[in-house]
Backbone as JSON, one array per atom type, in Angstrom:
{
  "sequence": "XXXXXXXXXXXXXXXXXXXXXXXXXXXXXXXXXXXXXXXXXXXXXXXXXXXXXXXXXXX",
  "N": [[0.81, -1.19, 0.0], [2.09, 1.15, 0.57], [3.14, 1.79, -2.24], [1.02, 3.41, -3.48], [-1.16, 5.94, -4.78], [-1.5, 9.21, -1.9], [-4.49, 9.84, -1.33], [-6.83, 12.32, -0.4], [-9.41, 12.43, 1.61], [-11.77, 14.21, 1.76], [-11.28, 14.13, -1.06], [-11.98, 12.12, -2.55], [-14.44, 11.9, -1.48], [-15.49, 14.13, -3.22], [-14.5, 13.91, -5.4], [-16.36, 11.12, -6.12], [-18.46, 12.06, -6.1], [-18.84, 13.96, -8.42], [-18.47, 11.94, -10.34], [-20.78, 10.7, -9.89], [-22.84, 12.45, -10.81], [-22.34, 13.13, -12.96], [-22.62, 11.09, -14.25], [-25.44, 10.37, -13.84], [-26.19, 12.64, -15.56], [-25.36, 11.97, -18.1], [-27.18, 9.69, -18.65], [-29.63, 10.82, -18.92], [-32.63, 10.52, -20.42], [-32.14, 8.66, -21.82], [-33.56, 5.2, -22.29], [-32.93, 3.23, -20.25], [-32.84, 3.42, -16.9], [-31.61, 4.0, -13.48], [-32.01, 3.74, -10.2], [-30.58, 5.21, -7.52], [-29.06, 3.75, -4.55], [-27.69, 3.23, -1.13], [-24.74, 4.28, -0.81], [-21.71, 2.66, -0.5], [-18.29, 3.32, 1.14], [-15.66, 2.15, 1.29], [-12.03, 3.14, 3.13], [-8.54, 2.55, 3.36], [-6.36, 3.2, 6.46], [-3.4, 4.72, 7.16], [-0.98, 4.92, 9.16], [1.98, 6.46, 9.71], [4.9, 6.37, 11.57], [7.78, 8.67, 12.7], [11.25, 8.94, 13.6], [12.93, 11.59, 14.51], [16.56, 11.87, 14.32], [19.92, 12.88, 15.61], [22.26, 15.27, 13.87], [25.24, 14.8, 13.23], [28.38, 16.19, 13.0], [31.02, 15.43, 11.04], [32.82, 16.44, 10.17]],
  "CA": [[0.0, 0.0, 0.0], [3.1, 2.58, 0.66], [3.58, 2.4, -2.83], [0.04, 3.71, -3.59], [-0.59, 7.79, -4.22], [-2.33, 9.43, -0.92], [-6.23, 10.56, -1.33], [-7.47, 13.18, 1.05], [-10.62, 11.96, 1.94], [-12.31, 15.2, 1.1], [-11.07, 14.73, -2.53], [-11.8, 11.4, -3.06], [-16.1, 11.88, -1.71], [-16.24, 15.13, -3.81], [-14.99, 12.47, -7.1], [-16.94, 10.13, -6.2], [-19.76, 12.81, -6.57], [-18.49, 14.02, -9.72], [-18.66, 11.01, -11.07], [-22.02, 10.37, -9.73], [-23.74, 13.92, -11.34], [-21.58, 12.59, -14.5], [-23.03, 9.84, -14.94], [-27.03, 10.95, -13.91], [-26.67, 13.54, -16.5], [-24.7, 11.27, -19.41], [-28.34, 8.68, -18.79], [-30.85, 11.67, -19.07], [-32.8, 10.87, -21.78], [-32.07, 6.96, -22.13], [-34.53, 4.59, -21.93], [-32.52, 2.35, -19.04], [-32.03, 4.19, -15.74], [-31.07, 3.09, -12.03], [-32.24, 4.27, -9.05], [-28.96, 4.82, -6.96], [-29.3, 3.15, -3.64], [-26.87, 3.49, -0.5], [-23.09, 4.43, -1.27], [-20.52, 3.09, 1.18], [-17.22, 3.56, 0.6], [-13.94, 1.64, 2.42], [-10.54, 3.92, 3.2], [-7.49, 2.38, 4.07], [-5.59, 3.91, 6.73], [-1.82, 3.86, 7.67], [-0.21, 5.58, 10.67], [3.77, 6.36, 9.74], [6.04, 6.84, 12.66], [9.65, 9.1, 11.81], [11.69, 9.65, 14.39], [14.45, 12.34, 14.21], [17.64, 11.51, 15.08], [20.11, 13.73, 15.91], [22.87, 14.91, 13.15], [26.56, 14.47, 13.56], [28.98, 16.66, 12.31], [32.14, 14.36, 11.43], [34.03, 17.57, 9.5]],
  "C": [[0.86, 1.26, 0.0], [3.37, 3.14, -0.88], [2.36, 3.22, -3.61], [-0.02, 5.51, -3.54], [-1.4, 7.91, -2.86], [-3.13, 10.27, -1.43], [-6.64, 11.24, 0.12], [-9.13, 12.7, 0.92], [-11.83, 12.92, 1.61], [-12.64, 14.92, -0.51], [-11.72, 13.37, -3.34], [-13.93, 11.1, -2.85], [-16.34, 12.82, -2.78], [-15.98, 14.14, -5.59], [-16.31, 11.95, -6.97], [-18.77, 11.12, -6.62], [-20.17, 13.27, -7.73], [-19.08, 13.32, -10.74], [-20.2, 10.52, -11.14], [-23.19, 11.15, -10.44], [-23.56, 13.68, -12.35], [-22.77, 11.58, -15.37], [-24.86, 10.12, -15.21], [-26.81, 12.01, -15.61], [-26.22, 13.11, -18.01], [-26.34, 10.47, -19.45], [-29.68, 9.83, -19.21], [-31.54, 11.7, -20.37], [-32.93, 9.36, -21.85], [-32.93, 6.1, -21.56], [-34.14, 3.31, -20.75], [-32.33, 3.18, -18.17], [-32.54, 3.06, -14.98], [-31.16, 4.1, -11.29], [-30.75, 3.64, -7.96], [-29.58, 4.85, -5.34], [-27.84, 4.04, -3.04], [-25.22, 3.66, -0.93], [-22.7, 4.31, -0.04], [-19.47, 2.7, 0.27], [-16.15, 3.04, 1.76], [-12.7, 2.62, 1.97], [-9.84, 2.72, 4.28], [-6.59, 2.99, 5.2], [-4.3, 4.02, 7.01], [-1.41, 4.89, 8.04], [1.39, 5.48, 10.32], [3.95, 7.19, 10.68], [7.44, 7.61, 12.09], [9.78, 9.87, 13.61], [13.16, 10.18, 13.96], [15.54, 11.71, 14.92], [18.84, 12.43, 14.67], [21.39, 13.89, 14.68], [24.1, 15.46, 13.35], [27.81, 15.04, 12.45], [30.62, 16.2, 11.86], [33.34, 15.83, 10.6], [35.09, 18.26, 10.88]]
}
C-alpha cells in the first residue's frame, strides 16, 4: 500500500460525486435508468512513525 498515491478523503467523496452527477446527466434521456441506492465507501488507513535523530557533524 506505501507504494500507492495518498487521497485526502475530502477529494476522493467530492470524485466520487463528480462522477455520480456525470453519470445521472450522461443517462438523461435513455430509456434504461437506475435508481442509486446506499453508497458506502472503504478507506485504508496507515499511521507512519519518523523519528528524528540527531545529526553528527564528522568535519
Amino acid at each position: 500500500m506505501a507504494d500507492e498515491p495518498w487521497v485526502e478523503l475530502s477529494d476522493a467523496i467530492g470524485a466520487l460525486r463528480r462522477e455520480l452527477a456525470a453519470a445521472r446527466l450522461a443517462g438523461a434521456g435513455e430509456p434504461a435508468r437506475f435508481a442509486l441506492g446506499p453508497v458506502e465507501l472503504e478507506f485504508a488507513l496507515e499511521r507512519v512513525f519518523c523519528r528524528l535523530l540527531p545529526v553528527l557533524d564528522l568535519g
